[in-house]
PDB file of N, CA, C and O in Angstrom:
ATOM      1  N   UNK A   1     -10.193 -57.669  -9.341  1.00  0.00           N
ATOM      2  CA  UNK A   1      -9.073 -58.371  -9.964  1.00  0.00           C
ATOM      3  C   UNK A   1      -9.626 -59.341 -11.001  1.00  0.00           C
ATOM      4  O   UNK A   1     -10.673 -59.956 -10.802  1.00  0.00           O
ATOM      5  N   UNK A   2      -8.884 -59.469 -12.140  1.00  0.00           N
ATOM      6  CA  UNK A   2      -9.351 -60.204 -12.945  1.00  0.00           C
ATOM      7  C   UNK A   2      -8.250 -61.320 -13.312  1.00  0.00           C
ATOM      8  O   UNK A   2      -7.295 -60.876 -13.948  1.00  0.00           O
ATOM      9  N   UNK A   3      -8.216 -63.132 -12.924  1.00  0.00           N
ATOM     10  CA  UNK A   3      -7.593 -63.412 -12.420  1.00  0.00           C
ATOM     11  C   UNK A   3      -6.868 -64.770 -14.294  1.00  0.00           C
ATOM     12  O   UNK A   3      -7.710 -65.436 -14.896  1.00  0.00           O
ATOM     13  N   UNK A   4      -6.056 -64.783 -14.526  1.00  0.00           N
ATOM     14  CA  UNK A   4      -6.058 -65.708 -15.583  1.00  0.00           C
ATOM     15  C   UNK A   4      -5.112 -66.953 -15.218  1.00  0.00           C
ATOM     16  O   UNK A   4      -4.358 -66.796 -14.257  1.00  0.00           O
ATOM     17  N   UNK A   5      -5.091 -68.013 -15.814  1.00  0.00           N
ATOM     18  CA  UNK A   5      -4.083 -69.167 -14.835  1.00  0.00           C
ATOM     19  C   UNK A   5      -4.663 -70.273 -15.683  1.00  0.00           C
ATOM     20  O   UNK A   5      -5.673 -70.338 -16.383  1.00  0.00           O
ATOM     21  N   UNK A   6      -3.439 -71.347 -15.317  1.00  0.00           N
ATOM     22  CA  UNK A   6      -3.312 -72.485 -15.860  1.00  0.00           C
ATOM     23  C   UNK A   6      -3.556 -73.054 -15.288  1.00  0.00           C
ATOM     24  O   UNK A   6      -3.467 -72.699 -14.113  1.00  0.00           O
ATOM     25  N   UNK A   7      -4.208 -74.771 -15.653  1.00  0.00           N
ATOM     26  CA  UNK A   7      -4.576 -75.740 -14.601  1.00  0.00           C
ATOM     27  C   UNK A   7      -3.680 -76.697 -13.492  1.00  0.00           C
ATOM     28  O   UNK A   7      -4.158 -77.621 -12.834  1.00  0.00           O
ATOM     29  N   UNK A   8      -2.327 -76.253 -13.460  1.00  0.00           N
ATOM     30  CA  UNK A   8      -1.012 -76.942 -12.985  1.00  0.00           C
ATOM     31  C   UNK A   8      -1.161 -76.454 -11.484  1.00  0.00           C
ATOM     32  O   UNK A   8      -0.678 -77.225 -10.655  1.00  0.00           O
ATOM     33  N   UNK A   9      -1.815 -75.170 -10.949  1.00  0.00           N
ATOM     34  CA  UNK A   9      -2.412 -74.986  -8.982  1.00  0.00           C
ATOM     35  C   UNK A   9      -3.188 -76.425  -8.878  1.00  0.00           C
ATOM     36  O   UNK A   9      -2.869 -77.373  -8.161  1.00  0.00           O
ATOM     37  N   UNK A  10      -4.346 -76.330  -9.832  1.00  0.00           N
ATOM     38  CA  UNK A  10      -5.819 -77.230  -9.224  1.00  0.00           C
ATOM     39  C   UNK A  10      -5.290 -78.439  -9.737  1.00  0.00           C
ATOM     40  O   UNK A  10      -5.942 -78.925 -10.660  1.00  0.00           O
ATOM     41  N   UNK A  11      -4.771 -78.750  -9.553  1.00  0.00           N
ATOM     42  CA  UNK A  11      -3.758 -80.390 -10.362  1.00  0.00           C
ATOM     43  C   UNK A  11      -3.081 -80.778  -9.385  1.00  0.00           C
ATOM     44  O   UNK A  11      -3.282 -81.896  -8.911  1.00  0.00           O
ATOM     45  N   UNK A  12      -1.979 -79.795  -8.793  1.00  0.00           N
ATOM     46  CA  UNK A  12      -1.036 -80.403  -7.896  1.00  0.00           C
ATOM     47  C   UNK A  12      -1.242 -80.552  -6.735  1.00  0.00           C
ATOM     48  O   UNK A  12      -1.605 -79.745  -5.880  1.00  0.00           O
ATOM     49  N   UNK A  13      -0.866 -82.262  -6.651  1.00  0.00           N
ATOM     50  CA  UNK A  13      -0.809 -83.042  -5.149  1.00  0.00           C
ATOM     51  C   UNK A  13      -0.186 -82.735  -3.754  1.00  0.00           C
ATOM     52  O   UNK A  13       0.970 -82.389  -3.514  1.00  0.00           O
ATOM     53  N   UNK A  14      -1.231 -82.942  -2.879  1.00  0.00           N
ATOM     54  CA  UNK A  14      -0.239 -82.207  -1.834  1.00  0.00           C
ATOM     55  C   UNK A  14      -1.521 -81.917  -0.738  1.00  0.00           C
ATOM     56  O   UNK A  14      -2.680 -81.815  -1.139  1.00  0.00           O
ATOM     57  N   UNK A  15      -1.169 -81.806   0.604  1.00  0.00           N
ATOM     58  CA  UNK A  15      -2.092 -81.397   1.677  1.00  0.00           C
ATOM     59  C   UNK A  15      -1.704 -82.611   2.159  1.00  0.00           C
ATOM     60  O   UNK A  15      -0.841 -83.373   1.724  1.00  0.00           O
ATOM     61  N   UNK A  16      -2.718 -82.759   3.482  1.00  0.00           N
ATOM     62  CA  UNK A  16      -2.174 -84.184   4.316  1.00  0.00           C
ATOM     63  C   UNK A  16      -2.529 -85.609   3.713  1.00  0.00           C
ATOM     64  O   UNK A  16      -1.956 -86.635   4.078  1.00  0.00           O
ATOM     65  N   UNK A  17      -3.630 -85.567   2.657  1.00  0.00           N
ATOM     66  CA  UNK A  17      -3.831 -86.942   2.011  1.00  0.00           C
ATOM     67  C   UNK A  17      -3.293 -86.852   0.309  1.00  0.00           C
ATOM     68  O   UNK A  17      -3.823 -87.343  -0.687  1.00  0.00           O
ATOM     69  N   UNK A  18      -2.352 -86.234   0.403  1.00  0.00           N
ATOM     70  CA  UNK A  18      -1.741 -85.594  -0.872  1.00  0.00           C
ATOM     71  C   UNK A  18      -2.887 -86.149  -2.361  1.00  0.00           C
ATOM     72  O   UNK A  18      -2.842 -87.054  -3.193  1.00  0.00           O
ATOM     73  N   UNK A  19      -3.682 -85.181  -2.096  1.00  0.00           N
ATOM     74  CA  UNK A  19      -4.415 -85.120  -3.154  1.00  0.00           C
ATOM     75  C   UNK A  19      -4.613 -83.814  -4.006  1.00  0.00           C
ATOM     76  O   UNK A  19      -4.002 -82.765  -3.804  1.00  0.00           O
ATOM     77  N   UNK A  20      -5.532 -84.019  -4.967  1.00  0.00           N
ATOM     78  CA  UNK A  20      -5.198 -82.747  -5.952  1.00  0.00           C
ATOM     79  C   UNK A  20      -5.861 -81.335  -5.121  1.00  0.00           C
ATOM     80  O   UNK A  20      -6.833 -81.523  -4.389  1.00  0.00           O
ATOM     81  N   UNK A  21      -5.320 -80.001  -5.265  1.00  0.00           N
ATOM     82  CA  UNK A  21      -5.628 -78.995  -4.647  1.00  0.00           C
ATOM     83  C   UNK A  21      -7.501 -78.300  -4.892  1.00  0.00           C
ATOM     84  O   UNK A  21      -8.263 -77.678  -4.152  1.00  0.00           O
ATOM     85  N   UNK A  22      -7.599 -78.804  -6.237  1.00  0.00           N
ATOM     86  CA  UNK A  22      -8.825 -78.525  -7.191  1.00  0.00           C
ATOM     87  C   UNK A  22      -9.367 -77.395  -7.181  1.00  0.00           C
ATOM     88  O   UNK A  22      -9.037 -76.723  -6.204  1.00  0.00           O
ATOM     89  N   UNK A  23     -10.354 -76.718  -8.159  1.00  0.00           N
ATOM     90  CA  UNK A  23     -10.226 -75.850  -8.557  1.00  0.00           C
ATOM     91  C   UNK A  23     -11.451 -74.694  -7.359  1.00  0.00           C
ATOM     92  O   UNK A  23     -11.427 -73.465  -7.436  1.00  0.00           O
ATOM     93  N   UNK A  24     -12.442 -75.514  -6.315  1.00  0.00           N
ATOM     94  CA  UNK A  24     -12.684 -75.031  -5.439  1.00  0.00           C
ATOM     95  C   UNK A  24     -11.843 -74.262  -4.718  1.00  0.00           C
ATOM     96  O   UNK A  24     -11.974 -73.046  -4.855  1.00  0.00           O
ATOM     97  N   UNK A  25     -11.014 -74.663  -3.986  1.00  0.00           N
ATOM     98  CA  UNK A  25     -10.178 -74.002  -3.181  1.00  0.00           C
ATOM     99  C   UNK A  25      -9.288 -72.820  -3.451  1.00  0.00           C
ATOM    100  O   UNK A  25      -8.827 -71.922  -2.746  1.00  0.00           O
ATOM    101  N   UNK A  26      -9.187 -73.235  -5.095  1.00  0.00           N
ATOM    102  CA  UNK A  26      -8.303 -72.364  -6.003  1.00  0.00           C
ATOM    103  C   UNK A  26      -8.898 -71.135  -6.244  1.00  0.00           C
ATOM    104  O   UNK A  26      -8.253 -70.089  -6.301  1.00  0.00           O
ATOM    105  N   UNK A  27     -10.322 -71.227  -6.414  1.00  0.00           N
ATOM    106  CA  UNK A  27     -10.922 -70.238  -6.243  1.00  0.00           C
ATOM    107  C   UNK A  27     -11.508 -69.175  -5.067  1.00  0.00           C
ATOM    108  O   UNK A  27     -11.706 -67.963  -5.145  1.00  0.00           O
ATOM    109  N   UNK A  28     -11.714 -70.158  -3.896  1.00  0.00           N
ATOM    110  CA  UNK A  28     -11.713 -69.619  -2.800  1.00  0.00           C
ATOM    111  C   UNK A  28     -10.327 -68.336  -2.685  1.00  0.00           C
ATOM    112  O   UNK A  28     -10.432 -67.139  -2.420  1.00  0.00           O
ATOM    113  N   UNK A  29      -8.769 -69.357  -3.076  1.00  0.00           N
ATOM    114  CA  UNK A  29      -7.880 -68.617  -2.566  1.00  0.00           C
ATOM    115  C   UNK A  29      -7.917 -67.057  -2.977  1.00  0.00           C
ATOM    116  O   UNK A  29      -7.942 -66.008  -2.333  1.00  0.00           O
ATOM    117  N   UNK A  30      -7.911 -67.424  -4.486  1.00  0.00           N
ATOM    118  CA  UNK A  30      -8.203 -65.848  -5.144  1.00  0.00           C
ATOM    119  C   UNK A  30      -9.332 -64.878  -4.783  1.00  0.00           C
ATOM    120  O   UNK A  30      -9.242 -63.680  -5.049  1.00  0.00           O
ATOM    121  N   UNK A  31     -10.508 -65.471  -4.108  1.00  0.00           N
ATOM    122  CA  UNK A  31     -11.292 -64.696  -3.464  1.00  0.00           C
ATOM    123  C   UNK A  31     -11.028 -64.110  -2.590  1.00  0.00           C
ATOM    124  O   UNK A  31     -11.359 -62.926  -2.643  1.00  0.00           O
ATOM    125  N   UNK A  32     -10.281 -64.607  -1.289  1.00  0.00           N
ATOM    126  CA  UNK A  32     -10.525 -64.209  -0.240  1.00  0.00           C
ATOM    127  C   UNK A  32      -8.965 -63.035  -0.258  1.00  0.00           C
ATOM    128  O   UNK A  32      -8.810 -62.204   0.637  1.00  0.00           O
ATOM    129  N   UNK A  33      -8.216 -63.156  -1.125  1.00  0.00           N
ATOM    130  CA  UNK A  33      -6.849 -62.574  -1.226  1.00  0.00           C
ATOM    131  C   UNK A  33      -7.296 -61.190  -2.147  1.00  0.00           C
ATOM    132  O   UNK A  33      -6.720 -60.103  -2.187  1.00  0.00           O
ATOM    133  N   UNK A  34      -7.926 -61.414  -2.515  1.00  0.00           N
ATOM    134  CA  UNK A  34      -8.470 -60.186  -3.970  1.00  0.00           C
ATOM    135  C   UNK A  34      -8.327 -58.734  -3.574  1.00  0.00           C
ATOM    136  O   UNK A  34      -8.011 -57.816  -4.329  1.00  0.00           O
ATOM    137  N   UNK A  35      -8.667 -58.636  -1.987  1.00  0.00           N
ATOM    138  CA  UNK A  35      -8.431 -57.317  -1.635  1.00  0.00           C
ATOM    139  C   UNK A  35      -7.238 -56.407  -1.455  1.00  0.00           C
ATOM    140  O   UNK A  35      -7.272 -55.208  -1.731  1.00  0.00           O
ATOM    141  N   UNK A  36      -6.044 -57.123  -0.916  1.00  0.00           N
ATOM    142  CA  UNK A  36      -5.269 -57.309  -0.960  1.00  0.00           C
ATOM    143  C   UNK A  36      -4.295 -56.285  -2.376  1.00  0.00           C
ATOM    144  O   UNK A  36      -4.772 -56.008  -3.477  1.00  0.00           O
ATOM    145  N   UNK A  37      -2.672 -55.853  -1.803  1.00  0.00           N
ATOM    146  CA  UNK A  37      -2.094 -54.983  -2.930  1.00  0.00           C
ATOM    147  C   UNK A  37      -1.690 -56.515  -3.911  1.00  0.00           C
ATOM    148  O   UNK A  37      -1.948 -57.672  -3.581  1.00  0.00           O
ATOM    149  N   UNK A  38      -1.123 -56.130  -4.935  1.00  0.00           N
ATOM    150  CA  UNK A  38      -0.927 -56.765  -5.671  1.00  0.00           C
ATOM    151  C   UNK A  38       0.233 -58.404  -5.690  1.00  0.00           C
ATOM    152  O   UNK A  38       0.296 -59.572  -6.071  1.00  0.00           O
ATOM    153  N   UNK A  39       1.133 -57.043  -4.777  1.00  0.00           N
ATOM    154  CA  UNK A  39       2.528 -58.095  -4.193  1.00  0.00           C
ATOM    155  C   UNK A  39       2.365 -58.758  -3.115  1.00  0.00           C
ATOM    156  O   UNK A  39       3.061 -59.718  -2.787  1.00  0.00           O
ATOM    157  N   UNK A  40       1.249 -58.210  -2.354  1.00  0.00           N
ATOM    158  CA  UNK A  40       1.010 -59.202  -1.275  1.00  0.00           C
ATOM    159  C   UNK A  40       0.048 -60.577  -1.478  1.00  0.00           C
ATOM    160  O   UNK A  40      -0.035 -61.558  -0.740  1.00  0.00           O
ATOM    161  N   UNK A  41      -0.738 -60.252  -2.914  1.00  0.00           N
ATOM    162  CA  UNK A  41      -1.926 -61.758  -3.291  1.00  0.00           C
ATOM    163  C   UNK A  41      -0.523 -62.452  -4.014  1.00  0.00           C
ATOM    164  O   UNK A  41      -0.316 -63.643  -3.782  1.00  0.00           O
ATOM    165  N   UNK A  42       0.344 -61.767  -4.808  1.00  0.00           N
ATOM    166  CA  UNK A  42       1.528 -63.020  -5.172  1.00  0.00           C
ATOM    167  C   UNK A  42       2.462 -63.717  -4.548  1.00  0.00           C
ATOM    168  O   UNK A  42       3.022 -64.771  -4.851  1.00  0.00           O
ATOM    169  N   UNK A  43       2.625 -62.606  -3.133  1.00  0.00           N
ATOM    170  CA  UNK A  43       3.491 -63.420  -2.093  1.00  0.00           C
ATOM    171  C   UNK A  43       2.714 -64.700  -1.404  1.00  0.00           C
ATOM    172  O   UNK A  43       3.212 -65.786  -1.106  1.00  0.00           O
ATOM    173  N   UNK A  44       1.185 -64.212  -1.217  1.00  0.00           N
ATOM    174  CA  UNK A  44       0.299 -65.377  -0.246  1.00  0.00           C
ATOM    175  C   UNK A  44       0.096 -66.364  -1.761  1.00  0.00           C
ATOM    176  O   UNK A  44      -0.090 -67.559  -1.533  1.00  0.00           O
ATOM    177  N   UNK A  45       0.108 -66.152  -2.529  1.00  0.00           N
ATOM    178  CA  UNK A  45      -0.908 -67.685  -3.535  1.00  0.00           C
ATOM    179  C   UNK A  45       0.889 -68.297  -3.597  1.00  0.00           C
ATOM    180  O   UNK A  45       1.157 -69.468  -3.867  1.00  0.00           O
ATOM    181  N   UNK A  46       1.621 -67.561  -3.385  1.00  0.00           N
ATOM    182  CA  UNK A  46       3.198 -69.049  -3.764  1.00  0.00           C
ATOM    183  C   UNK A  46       3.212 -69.169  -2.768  1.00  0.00           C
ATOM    184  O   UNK A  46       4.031 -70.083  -2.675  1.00  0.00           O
ATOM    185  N   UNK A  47       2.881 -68.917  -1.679  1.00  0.00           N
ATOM    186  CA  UNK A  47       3.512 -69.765  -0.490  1.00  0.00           C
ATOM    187  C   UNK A  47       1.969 -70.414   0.078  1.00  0.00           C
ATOM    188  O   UNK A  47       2.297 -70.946   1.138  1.00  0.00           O
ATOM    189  N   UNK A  48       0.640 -70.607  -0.075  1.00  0.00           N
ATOM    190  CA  UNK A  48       0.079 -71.118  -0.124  1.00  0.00           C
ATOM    191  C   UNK A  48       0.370 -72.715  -1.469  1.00  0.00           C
ATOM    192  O   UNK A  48       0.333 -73.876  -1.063  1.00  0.00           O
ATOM    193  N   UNK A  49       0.547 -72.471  -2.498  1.00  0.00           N
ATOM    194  CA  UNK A  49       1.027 -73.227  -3.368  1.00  0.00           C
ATOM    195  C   UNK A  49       2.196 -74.030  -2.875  1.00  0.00           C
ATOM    196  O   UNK A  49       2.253 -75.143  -3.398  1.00  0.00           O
ATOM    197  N   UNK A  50       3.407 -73.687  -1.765  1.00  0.00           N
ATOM    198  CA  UNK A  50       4.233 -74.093  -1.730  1.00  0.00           C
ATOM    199  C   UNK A  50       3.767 -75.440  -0.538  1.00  0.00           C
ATOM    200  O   UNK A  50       3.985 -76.651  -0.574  1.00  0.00           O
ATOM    201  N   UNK A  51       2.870 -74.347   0.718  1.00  0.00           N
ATOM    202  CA  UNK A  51       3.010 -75.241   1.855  1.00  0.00           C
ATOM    203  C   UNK A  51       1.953 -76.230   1.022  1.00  0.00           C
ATOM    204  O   UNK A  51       1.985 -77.356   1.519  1.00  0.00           O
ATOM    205  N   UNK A  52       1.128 -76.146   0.021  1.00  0.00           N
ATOM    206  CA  UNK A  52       0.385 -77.477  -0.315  1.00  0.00           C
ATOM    207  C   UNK A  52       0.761 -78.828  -0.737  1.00  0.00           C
ATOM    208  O   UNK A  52       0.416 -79.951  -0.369  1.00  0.00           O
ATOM    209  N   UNK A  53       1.908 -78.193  -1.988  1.00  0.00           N
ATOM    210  CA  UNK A  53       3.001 -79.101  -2.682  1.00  0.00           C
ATOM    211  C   UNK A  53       3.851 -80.260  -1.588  1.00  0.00           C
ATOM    212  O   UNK A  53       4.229 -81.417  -1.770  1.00  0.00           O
ATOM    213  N   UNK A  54       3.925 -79.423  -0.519  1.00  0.00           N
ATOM    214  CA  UNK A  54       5.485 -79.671   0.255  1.00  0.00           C
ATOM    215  C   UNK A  54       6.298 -80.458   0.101  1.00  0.00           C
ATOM    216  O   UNK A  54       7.242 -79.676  -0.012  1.00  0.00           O
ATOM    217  N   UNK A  55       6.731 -81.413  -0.002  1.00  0.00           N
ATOM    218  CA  UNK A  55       7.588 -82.326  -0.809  1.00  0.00           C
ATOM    219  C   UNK A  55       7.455 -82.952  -1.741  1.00  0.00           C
ATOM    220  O   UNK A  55       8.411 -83.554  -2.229  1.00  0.00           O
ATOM    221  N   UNK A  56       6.217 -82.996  -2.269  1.00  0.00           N
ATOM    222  CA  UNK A  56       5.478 -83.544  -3.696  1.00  0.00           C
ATOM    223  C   UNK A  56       6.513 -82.989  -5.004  1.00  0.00           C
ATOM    224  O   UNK A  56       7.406 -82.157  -4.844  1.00  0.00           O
ATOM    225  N   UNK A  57       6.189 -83.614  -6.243  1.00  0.00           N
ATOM    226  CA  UNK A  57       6.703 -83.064  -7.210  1.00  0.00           C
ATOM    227  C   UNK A  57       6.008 -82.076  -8.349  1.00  0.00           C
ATOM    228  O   UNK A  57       5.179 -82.579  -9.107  1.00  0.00           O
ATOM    229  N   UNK A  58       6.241 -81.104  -8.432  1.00  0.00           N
ATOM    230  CA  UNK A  58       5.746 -80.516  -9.071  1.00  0.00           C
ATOM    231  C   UNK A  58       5.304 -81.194 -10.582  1.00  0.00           C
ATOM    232  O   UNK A  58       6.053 -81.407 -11.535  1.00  0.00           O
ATOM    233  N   UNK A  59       4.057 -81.419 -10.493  1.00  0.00           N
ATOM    234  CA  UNK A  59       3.353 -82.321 -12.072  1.00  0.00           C
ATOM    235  C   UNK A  59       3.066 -81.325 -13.292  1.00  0.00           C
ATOM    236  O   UNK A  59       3.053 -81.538 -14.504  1.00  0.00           O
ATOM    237  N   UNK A  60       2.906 -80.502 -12.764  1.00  0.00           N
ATOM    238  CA  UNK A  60       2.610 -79.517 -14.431  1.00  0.00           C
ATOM    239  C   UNK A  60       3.188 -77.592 -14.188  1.00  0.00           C
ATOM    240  O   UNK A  60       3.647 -76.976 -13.226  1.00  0.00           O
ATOM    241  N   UNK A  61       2.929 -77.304 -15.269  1.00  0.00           N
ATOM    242  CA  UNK A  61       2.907 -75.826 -15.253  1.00  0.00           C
ATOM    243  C   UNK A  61       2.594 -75.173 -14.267  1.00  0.00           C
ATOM    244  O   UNK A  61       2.105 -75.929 -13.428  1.00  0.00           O
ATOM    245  N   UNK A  62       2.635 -73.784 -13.817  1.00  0.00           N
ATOM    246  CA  UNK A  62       1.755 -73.347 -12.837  1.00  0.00           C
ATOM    247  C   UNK A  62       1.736 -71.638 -13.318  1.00  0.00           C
ATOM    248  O   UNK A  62       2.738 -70.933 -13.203  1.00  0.00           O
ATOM    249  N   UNK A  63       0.626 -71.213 -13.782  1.00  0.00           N
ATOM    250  CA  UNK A  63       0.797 -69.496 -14.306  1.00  0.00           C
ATOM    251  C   UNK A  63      -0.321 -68.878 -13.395  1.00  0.00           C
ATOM    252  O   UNK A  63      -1.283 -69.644 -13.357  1.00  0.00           O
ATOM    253  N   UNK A  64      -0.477 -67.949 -12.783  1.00  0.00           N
ATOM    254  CA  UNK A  64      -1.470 -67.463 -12.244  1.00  0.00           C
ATOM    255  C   UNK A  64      -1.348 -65.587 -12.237  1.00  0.00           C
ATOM    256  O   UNK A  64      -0.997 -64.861 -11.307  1.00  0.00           O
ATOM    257  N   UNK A  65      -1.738 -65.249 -13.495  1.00  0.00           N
ATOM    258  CA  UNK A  65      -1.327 -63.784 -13.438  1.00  0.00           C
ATOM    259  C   UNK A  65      -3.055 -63.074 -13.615  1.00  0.00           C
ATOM    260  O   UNK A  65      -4.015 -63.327 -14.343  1.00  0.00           O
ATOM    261  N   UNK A  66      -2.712 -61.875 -12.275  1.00  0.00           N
ATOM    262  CA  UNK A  66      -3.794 -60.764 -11.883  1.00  0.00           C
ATOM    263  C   UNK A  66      -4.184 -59.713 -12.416  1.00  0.00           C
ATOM    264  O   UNK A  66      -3.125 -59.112 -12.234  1.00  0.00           O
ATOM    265  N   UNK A  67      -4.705 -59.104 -12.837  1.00  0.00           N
ATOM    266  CA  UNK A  67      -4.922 -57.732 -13.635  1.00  0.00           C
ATOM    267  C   UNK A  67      -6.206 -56.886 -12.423  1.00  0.00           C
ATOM    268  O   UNK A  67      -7.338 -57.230 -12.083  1.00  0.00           O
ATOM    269  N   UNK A  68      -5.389 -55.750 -12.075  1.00  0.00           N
ATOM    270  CA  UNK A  68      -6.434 -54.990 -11.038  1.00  0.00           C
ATOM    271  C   UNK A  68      -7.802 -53.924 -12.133  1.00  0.00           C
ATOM    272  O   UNK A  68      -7.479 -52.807 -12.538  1.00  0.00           O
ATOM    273  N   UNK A  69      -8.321 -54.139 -12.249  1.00  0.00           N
ATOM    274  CA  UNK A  69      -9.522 -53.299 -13.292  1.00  0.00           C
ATOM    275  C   UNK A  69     -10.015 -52.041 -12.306  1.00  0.00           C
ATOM    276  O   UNK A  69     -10.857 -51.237 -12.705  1.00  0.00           O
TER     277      UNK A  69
END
């Protein structure tokens, strides 16, 4: 998968010390999901994205689009 995205995931606040998600984890996520069909890495990264946010406000953009090679 070849993965392209905006910085508005690794930005937004949220987890139990509502801090930024950053771009470690962001990358982890897309790693470990990569195997995965297509609709199932977009169903897990928004609802990973969601339970992080959870009542926070959404601060920026958020694009995260996959291309399978």
């Amino acid at each position: 998968m070849l993965f392209l995205y905006s910085d508005g995931f690794q930005d937004q606040f949220g987890g139990e010390n509502k801090t930024k998600f950053l771009s470690k984890r962001f990358r982890k996520v897309l790693i470990e999901g990569s195997d995965l069909p297509t609709e199932k890495q977009e169903t897990r990264i928004e609802k990973i994205f969601m339970d992080w946010k959870q009542n926070q406000p959404q601060i920026d953009d958020v694009i995260v689009m996959g291309i399978r090679v």
